[in-house]
VMD Tcl script that builds the backbone (N, CA, C; Angstrom):
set m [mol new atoms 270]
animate dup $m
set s [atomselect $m all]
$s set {name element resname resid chain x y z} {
  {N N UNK 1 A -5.226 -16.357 3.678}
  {CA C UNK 1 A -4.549 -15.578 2.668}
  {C C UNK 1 A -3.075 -15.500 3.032}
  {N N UNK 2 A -2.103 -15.682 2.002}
  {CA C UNK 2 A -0.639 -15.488 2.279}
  {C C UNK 2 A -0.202 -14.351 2.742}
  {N N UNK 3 A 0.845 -14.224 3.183}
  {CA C UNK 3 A 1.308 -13.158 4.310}
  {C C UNK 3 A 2.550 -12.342 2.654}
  {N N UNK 4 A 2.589 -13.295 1.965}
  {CA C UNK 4 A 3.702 -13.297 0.580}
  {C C UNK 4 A 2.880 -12.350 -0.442}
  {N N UNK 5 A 3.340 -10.885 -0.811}
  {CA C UNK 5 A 2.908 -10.132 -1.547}
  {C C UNK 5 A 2.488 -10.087 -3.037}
  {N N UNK 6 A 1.937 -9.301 -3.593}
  {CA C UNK 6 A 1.355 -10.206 -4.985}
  {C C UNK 6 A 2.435 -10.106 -5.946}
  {N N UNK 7 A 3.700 -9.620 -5.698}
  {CA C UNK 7 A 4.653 -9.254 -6.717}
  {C C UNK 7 A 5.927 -9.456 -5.184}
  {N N UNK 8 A 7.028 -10.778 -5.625}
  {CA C UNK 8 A 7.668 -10.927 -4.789}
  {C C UNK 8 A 8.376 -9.561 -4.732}
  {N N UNK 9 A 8.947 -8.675 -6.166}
  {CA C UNK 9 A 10.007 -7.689 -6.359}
  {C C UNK 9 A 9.332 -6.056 -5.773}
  {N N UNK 10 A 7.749 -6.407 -4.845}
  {CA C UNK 10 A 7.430 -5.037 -4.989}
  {C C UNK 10 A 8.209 -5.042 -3.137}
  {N N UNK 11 A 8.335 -3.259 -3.043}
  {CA C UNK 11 A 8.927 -3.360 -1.613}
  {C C UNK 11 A 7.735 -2.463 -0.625}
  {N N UNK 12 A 8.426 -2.671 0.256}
  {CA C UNK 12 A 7.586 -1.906 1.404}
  {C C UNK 12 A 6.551 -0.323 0.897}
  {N N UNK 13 A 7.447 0.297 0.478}
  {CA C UNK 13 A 6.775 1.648 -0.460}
  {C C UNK 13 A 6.176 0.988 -1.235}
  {N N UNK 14 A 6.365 0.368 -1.764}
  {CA C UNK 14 A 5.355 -0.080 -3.814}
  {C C UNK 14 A 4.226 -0.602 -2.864}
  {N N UNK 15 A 3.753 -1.810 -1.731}
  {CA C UNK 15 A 2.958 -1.640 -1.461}
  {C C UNK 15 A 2.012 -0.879 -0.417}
  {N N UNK 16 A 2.497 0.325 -0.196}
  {CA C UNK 16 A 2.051 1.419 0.955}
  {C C UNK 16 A 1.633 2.221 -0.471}
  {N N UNK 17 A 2.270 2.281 -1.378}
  {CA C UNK 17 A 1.953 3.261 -2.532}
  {C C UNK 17 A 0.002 2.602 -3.212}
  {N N UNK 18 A 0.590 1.546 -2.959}
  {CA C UNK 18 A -0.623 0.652 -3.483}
  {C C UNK 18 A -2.016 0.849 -2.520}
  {N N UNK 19 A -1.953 0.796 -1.698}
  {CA C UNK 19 A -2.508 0.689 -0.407}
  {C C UNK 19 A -3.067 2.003 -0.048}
  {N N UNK 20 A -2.278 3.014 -0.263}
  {CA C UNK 20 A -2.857 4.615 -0.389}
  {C C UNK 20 A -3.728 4.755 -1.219}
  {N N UNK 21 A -3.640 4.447 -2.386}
  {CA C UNK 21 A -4.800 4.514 -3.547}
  {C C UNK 21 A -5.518 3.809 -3.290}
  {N N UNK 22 A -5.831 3.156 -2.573}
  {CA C UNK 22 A -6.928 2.224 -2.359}
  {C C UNK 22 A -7.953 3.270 -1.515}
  {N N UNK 23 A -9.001 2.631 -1.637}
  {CA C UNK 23 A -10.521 3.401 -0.742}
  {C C UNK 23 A -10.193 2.882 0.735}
  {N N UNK 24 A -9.562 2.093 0.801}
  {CA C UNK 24 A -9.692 1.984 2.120}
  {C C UNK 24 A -8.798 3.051 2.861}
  {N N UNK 25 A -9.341 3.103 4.367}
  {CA C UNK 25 A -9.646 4.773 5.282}
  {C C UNK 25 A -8.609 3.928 6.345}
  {N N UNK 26 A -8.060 4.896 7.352}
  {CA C UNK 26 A -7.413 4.297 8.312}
  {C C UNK 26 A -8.823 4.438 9.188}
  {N N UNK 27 A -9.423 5.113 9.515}
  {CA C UNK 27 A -10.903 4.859 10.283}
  {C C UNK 27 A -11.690 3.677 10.120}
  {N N UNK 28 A -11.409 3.183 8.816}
  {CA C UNK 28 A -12.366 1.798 8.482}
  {C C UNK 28 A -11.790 0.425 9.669}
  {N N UNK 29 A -10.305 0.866 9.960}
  {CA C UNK 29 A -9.550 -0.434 11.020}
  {C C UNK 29 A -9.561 -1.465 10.484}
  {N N UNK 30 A -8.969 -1.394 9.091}
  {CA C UNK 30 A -8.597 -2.820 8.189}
  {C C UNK 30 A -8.063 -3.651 8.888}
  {N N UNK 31 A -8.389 -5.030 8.986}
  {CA C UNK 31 A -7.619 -5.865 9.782}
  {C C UNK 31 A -6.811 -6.252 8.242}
  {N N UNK 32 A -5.039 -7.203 8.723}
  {CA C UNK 32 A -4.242 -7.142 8.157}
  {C C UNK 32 A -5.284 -7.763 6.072}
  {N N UNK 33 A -5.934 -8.699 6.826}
  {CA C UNK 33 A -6.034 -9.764 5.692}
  {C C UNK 33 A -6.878 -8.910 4.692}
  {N N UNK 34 A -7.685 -7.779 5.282}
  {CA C UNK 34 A -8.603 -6.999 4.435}
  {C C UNK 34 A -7.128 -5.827 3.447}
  {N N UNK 35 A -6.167 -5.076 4.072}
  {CA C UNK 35 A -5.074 -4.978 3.611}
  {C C UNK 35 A -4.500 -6.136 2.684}
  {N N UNK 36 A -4.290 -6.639 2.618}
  {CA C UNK 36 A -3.580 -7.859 1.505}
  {C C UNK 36 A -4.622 -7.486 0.729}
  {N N UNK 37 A -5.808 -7.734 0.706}
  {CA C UNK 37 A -6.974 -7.999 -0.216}
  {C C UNK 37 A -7.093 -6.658 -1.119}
  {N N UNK 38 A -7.325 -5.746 -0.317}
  {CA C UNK 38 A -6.653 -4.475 -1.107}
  {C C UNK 38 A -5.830 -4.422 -2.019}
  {N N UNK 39 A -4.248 -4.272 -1.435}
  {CA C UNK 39 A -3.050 -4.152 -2.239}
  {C C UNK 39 A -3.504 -5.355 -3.310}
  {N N UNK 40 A -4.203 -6.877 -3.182}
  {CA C UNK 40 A -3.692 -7.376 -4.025}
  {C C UNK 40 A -4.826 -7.195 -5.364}
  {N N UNK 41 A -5.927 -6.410 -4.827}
  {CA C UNK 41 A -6.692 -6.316 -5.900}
  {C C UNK 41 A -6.894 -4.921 -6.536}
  {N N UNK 42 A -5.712 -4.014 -6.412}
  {CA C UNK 42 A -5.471 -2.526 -6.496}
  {C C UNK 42 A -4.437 -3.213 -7.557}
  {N N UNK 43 A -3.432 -4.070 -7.246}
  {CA C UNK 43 A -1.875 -4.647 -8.032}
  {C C UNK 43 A -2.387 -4.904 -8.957}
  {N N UNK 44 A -3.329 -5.976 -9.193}
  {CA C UNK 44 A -3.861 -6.379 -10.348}
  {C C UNK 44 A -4.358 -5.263 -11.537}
  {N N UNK 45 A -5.495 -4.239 -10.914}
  {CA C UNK 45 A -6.097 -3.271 -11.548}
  {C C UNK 45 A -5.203 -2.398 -12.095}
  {N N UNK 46 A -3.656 -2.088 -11.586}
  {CA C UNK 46 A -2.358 -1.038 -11.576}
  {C C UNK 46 A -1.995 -2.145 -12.644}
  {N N UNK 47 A -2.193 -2.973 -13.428}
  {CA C UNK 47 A -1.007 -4.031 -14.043}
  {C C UNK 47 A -0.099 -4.543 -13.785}
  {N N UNK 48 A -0.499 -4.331 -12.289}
  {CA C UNK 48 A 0.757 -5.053 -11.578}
  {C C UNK 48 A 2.364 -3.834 -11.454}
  {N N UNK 49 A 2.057 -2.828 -11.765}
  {CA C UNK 49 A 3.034 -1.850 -12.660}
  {C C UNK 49 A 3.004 -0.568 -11.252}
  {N N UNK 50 A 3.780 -0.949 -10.304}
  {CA C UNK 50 A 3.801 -0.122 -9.099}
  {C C UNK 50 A 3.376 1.384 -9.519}
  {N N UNK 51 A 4.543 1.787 -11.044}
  {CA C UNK 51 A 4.578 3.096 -10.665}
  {C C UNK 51 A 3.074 3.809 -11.607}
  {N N UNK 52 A 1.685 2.829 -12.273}
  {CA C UNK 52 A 0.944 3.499 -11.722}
  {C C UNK 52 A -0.010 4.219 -10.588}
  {N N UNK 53 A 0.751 3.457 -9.340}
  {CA C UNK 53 A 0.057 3.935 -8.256}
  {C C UNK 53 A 0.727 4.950 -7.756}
  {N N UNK 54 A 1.582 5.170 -7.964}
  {CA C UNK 54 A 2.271 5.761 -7.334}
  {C C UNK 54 A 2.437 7.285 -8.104}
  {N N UNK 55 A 1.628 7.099 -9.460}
  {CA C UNK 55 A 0.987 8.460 -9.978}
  {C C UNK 55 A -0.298 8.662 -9.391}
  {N N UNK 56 A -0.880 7.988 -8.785}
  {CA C UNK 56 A -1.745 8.342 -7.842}
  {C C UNK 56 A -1.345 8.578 -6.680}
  {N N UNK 57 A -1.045 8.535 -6.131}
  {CA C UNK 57 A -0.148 9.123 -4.728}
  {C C UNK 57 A 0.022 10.405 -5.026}
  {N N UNK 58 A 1.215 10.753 -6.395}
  {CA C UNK 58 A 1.334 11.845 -6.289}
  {C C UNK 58 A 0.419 12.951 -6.777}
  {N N UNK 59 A -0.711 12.606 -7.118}
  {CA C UNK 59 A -1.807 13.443 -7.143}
  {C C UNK 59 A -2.601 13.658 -5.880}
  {N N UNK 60 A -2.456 12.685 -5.133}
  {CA C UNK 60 A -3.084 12.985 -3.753}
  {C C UNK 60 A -2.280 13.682 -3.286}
  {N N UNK 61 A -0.689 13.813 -3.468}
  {CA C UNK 61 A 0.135 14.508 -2.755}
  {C C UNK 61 A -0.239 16.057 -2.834}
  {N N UNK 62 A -0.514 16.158 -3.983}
  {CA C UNK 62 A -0.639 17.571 -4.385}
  {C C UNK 62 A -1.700 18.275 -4.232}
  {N N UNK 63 A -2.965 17.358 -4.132}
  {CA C UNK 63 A -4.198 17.487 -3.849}
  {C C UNK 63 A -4.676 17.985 -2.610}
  {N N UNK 64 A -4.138 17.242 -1.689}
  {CA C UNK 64 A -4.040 17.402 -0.034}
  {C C UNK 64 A -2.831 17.141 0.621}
  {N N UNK 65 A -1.754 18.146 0.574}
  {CA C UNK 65 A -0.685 17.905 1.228}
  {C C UNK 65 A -1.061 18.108 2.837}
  {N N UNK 66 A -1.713 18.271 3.062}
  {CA C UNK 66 A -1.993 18.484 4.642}
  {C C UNK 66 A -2.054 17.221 4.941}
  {N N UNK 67 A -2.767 16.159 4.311}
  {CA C UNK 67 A -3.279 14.926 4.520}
  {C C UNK 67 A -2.352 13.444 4.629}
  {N N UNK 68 A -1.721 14.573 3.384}
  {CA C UNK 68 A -0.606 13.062 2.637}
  {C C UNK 68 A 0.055 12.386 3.739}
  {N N UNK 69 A 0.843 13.089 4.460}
  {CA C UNK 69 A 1.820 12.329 5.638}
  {C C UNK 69 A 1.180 11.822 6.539}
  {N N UNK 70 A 0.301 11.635 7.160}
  {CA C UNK 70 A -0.732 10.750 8.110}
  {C C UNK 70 A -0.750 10.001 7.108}
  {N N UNK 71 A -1.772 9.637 6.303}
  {CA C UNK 71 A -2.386 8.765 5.166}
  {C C UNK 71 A -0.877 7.681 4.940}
  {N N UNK 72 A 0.410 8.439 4.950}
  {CA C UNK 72 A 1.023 7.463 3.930}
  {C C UNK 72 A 2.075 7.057 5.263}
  {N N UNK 73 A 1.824 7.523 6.676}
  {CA C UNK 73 A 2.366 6.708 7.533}
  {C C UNK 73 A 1.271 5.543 7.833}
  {N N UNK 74 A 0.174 5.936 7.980}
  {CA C UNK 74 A -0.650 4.577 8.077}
  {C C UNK 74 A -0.859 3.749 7.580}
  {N N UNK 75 A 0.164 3.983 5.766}
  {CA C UNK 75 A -0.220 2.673 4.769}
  {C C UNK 75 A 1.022 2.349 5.428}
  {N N UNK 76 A 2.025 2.775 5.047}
  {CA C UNK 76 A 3.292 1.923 5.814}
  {C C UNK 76 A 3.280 1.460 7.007}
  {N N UNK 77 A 2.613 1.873 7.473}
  {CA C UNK 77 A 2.327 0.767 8.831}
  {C C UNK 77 A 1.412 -0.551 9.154}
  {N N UNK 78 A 0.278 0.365 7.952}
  {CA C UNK 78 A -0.477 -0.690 7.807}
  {C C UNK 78 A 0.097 -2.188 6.773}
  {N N UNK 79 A 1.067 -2.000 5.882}
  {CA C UNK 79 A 1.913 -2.855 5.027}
  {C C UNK 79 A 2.725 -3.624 6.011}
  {N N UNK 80 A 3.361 -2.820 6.435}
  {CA C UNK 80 A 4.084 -3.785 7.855}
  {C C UNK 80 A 3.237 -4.751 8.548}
  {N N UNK 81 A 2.256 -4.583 9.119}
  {CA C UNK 81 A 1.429 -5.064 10.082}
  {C C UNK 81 A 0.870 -6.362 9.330}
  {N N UNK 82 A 0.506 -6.030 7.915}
  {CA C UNK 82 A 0.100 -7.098 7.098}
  {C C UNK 82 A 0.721 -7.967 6.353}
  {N N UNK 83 A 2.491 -7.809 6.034}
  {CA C UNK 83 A 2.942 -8.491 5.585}
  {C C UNK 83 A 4.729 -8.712 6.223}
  {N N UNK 84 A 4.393 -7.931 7.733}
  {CA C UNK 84 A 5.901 -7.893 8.072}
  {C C UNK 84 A 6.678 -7.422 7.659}
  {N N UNK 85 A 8.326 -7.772 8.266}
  {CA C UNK 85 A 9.481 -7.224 7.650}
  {C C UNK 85 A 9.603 -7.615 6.444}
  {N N UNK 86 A 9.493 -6.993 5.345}
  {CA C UNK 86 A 10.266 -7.208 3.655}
  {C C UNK 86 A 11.503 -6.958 3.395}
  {N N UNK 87 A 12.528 -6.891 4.088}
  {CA C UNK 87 A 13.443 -6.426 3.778}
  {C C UNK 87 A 14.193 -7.888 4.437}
  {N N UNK 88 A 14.854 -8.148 4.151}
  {CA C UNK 88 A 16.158 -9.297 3.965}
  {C C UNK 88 A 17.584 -9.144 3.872}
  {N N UNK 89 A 18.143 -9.487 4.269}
  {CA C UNK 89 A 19.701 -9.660 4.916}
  {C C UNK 89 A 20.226 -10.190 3.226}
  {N N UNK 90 A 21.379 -9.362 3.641}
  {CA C UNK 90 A 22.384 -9.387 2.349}
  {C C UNK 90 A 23.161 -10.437 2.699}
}
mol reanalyze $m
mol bondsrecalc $m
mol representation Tube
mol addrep $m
């Protein structure tokens, strides 16, 4: 599976946003490629359209704020881990 995200224009957040809404648990110990598989079959189901996930986020936000900040450092880490640095030199 490509290391290249399912939407070249989404960034590090759009897919940690993606990746949060997903069922997958940081307890489950996604290896990277099960992450891709996620985000890329969460992207599809979202229309490809970041900021419906990211109305899910913010219902989890509100839902369990105790929770949210663990949960959404481990997608961003877990996004990193699975697709590297996204960010690029000007």
């Amino acid at each position: 599976m490509s290391k290249t995200p399912p939407n070249p224009s989404l960034t590090t957040t759009d897919l940690a946003e993606i990746l949060f809404s997903s069922g997958l648990q940081a307890s489950d110990h996604p290896s990277a490629e099960r992450v891709r598989t996620a985000i890329e079959a969460l992207s599809r189901t979202c229309g490809g359209d970041p900021s419906a996930c990211a109305a899910r986020v913010a219902q989890e936000a509100g839902d369990h704020p105790d929770t949210f900040a663990v949960r959404m450092r481990w997608a961003l880490d877990s996004v990193h881990d699975a697709y590297g640095d996204l960010t690029t030199a000007a």
